[in-house]
N, C-alpha and C positions, 0 to 999 in steps of 0.2 A: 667334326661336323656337329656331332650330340651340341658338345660344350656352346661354338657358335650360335645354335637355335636358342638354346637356355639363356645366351648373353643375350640376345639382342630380344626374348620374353622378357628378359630383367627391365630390358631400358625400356619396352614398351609401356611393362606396369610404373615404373617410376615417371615416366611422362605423364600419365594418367595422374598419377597423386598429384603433380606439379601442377596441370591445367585445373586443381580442383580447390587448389590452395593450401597445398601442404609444403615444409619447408625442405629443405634436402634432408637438415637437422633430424627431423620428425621422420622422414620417410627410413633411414638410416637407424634408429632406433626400432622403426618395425619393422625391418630386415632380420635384426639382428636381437628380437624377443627369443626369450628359451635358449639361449648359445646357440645362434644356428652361427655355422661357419661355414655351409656349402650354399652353391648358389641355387640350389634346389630347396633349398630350406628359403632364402629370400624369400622366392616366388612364391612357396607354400605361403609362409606369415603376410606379405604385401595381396596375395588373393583370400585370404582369409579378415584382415583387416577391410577390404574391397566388400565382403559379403556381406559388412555389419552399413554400408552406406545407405540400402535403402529401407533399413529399421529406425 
């Protein structure tokens, strides 16, 4: 169930980069800043990158 709620957090923030004009390419690259390889690391680096949008 954890795992489930964290996917579908994933696909939320990545939908958000998509509506804003980010590529998959792009979004995939800040996934995956600093070796993250858990999907909790994603979500950290994609709402982190998400913090700097209205600077």
């Amino acid at each position: 169930m954890y795992y489930k709620l964290k996917q579908q957090e994933l696909r939320d923030l990545e939908e958000k980069f998509k509506e804003v004009g980010y590529s998959e390419e792009a979004i995939e690259e800040i996934k995956q800043m600093d070796g993250a390889i858990e999907i909790e690391d994603f979500i950290d680096n994609l709402e982190e990158e998400q913090s700097n949008w209205g600077e």
